[in-house]
C-alpha positions as CSV (number, residue, x, y, z in Angstrom):
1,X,114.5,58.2,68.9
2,X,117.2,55.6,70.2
3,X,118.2,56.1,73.2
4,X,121.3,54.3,73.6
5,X,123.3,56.6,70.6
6,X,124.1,60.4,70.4
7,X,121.3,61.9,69.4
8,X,120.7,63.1,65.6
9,X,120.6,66.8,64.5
10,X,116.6,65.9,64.0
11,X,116.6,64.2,67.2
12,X,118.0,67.1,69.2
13,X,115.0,69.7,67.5
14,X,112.5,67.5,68.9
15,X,114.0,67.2,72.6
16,X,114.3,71.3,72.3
17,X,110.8,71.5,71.1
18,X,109.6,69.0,74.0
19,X,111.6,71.0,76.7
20,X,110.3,73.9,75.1
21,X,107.0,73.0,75.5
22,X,107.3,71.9,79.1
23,X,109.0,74.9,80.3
24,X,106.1,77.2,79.0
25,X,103.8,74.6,80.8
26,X,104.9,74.8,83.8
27,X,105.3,78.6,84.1
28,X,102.1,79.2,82.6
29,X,100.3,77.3,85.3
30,X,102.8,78.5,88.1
31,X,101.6,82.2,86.9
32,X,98.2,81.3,86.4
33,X,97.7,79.3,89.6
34,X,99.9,81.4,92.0
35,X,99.6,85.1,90.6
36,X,103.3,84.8,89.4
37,X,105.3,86.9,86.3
38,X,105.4,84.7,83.8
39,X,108.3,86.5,82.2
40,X,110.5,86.2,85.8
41,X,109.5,82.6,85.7
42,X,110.9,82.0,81.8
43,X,113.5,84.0,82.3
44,X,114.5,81.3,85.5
45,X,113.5,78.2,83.9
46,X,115.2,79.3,80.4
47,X,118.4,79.5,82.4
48,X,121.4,76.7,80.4
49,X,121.8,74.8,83.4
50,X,117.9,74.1,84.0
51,X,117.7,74.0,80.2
52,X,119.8,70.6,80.4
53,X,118.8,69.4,84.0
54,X,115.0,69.5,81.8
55,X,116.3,67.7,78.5
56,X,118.0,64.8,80.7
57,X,115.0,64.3,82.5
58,X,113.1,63.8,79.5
59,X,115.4,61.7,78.0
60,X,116.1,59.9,80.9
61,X,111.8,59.0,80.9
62,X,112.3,58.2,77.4
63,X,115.0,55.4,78.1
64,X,112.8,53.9,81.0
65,X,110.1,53.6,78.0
66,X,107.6,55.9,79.0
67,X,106.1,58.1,76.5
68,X,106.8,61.4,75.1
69,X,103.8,62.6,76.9
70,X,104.3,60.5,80.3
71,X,108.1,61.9,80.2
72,X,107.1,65.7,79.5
73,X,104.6,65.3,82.5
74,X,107.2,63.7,85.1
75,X,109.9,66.4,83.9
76,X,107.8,69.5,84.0
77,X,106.4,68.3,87.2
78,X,110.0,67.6,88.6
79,X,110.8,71.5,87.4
80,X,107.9,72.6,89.6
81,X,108.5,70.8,92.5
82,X,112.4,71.4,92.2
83,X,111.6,75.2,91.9
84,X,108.7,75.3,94.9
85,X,111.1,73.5,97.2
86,X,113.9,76.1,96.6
87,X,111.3,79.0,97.0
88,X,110.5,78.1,100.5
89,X,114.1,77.4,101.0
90,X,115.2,80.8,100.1
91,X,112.4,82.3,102.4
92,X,112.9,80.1,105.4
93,X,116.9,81.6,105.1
94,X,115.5,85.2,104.5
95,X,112.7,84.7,107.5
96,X,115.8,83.2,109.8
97,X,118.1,86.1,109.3
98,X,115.2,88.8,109.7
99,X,114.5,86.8,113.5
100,X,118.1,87.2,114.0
101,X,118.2,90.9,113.2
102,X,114.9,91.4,115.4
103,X,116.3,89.5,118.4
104,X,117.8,92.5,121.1
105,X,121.2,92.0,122.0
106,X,121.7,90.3,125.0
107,X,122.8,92.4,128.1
108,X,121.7,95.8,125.9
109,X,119.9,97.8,127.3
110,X,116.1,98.1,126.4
């Protein structure tokens, strides 16, 4: 695959496959390692906008000259990492609000 021109209608299969493939990876061992659904994590990672954030990635390991393998494994773990660090982003907001609704009211009474 060049990297420098558009990609070919043969090109673009193989990046699909690839992403494909590293999506199922990555929510496979997400559900097998932490207990998770694997069909609420495809149904996540299959969204359009992770769909191209994945396929650029690849690409963009491809154009540095790593392999297809060694640019599958930085992208899927990227996809992990990306996805961990909003999970405990979206529980330390819900765990924040819950201490604000616990809190009494100053000056209520008790």
């Amino acid at each position: 695959m060049k990297h420098n021109t558009p990609l070919t209608k043969d090109d673009a299969k193989e990046v699909g496959h690839a992403v494909g493939t590293i999506i199922e990876f990555a929510a496979r061992t997400l559900s097998t390692e932490f207990d998770l659904d694997l069909e609420d994590l495809l149904r996540t990672f299959t969204r359009p906008a992770c769909i191209e954030v994945m396929a650029t990635r690849y690409l963009l390991g491809l154009h540095q000259g790593m392999s297809n393998g060694e640019a599958a494994a930085e992208a899927g773990v990227m996809l992990i990492q990306t996805w961990a660090d909003s999970r405990l982003e979206a529980k330390a907001i819900v765990d924040a609000q819950r201490r604000s609704t616990d809190t009494p009211l100053a000056g209520g009474a008790a």
